[in-house]
C-alpha positions as a Markdown table, in Angstrom:
| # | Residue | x | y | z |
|---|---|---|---|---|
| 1 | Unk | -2.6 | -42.3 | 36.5 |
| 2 | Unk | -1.1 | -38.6 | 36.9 |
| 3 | Unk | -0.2 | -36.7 | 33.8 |
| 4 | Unk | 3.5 | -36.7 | 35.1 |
| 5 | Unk | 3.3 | -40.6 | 35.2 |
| 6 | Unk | 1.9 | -41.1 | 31.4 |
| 7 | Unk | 4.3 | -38.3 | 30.2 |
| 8 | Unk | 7.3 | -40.7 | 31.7 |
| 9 | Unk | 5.7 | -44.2 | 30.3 |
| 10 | Unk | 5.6 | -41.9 | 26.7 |
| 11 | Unk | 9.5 | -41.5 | 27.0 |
| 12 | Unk | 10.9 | -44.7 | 28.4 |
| 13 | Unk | 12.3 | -46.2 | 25.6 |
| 14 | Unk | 10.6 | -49.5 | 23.8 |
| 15 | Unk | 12.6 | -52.6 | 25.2 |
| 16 | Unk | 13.3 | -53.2 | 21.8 |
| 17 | Unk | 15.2 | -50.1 | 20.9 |
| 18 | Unk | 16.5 | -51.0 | 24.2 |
| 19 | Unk | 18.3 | -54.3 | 23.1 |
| 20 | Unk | 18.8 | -53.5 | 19.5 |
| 21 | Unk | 20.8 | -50.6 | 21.2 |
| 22 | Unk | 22.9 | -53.0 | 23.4 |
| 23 | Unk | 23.6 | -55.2 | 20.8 |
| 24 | Unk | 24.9 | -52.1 | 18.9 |
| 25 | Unk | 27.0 | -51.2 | 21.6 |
| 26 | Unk | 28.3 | -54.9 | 21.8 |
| 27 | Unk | 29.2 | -55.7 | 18.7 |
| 28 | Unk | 30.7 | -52.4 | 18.1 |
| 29 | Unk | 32.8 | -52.7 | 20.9 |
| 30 | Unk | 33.8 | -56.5 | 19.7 |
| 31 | Unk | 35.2 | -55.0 | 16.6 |
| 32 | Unk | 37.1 | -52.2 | 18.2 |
| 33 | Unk | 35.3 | -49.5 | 16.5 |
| 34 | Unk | 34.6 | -46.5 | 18.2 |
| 35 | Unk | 31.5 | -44.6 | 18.4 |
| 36 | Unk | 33.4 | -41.5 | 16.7 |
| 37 | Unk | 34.5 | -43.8 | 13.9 |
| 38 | Unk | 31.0 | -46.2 | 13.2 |
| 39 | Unk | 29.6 | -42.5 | 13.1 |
| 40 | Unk | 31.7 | -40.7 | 10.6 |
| 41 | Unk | 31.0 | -44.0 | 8.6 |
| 42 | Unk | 27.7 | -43.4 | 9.0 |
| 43 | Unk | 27.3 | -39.7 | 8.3 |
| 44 | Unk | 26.1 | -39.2 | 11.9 |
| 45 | Unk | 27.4 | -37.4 | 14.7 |
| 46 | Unk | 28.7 | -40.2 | 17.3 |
| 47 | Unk | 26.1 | -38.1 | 20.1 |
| 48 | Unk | 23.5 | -40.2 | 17.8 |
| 49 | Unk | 25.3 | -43.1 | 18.1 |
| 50 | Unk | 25.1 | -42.8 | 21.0 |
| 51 | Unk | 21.5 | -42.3 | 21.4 |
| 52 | Unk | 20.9 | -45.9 | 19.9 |
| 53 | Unk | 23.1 | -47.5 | 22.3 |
| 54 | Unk | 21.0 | -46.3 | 24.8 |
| 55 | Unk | 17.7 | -47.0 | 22.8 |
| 56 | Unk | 16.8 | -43.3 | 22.8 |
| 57 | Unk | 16.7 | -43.4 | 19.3 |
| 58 | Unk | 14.9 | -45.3 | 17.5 |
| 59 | Unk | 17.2 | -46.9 | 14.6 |
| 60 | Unk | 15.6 | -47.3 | 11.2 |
| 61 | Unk | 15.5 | -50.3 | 9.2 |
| 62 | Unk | 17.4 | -48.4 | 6.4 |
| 63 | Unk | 19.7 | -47.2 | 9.0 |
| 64 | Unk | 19.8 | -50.8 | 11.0 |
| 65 | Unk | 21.3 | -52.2 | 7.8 |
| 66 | Unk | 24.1 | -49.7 | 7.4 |
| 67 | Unk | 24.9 | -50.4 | 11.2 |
| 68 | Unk | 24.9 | -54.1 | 10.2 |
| 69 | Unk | 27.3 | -53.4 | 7.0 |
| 70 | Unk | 29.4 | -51.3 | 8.6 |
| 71 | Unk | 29.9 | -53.9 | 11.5 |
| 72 | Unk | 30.0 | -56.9 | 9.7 |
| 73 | Unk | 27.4 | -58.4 | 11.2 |
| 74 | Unk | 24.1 | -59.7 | 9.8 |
| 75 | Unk | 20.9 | -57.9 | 10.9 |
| 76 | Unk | 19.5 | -60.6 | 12.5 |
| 77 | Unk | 22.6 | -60.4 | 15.0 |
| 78 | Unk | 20.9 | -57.5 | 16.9 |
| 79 | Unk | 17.7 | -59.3 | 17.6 |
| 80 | Unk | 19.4 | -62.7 | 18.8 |
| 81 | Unk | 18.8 | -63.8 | 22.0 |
| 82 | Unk | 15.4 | -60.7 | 22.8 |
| 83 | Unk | 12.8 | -62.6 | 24.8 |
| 84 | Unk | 9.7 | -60.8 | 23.9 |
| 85 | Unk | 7.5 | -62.9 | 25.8 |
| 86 | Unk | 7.3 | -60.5 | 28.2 |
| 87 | Unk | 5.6 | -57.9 | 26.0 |
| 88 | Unk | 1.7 | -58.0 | 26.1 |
| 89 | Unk | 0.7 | -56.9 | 22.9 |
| 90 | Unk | -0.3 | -59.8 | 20.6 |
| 91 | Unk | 0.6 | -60.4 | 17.1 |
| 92 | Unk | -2.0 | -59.9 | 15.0 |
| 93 | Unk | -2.5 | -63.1 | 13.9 |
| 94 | Unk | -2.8 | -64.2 | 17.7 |
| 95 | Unk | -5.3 | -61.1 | 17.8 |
| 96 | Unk | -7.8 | -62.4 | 15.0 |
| 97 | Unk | -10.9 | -64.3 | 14.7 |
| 98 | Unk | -9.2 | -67.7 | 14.3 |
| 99 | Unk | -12.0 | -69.0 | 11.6 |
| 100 | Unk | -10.7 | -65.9 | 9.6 |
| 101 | Unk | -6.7 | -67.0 | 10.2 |
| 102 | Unk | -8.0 | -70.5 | 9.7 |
| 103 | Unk | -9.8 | -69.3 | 5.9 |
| 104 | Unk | -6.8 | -67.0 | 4.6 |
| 105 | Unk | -4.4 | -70.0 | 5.0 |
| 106 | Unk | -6.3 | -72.3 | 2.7 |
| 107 | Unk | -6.1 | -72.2 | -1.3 |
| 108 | Unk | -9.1 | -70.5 | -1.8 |
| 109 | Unk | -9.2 | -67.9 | 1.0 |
| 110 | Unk | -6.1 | -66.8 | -0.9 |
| 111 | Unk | -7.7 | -66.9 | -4.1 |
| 112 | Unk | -11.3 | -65.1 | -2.7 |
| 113 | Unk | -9.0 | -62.3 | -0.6 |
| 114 | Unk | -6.9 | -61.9 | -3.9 |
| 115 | Unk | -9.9 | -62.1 | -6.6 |
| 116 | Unk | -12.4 | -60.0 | -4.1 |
| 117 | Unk | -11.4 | -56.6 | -4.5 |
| 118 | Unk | -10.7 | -56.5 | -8.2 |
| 119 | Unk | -14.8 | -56.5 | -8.5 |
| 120 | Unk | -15.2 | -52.7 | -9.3 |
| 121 | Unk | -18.5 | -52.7 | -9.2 |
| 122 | Unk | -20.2 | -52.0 | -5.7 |
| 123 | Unk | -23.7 | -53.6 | -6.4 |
| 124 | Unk | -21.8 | -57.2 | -7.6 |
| 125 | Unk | -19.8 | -56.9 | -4.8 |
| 126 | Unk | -23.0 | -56.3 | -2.6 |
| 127 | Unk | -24.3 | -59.5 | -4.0 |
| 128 | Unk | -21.3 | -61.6 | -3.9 |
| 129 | Unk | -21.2 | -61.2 | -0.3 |
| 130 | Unk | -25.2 | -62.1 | 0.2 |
| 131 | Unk | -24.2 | -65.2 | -2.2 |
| 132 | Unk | -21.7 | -66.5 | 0.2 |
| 133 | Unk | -23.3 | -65.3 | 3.4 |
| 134 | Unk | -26.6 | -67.5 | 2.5 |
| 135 | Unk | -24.1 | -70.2 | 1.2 |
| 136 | Unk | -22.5 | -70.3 | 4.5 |
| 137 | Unk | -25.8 | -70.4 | 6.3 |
| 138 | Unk | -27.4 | -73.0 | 4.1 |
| 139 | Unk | -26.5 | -76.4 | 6.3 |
């Protein structure tokens, strides 16, 4: 792939901040507010208004919740309806080892994750993890 082609991919907006844009847009417009007027509510200028319509911009979660207030409209309106099974990236519990998901869900992977790092000491750490890695290969 040319430079010129990655440089593009870098700037195409995430279809995310594509749709969270759109839905912006939408339920602005369903309100009858204008971009002007969300804006000054906003302490923005309305060209960064519209910048997240058109998923330019990125909108902050701080700044997705004033949008939300100032529309009247919950935050989980902007997401409703985004199909992201077309996005390739897997969560990260679809990413991970699933005997490691499968552990952390139980009682006591929670407890052993929680009680694990509060050992200060490196050596009893050391040894902790030799204890349960010969327990786990004793059958």
């Amino acid at each position: 792939m040319n430079k010129q082609t990655m440089d593009d991919l870098e700037r195409s907006p995430n279809p995310v901040d594509l749709y969270v844009g759109k839905r912006i847009r939408d339920r602005r417009k369903e309100v009858q507010v204008t971009q002007e007027k969300l804006a000054e509510h906003l302490g923005l200028t309305f060209q960064q208004v519209q910048k997240y319509e058109k998923g330019a911009n990125r909108v902050s979660a701080s700044k997705l919740y004033e949008i939300a207030r100032a529309l009247n409209a919950s935050i989980e309106y902007f997401f409703r309806g985004f199909d992201d099974r077309d996005l390739t990236a897997p969560s990260v519990v679809e990413a991970a080892d699933p005997l490691v998901h499968e552990f952390i869900t139980t009682a006591e992977g929670q407890s052993l994750t929680s009680a694990f790092p509060k050992i200060r000491d490196q050596d009893v750490r050391g040894r902790v993890l030799e204890l349960v890695k010969a327990l786990a290969d004793d059958k």
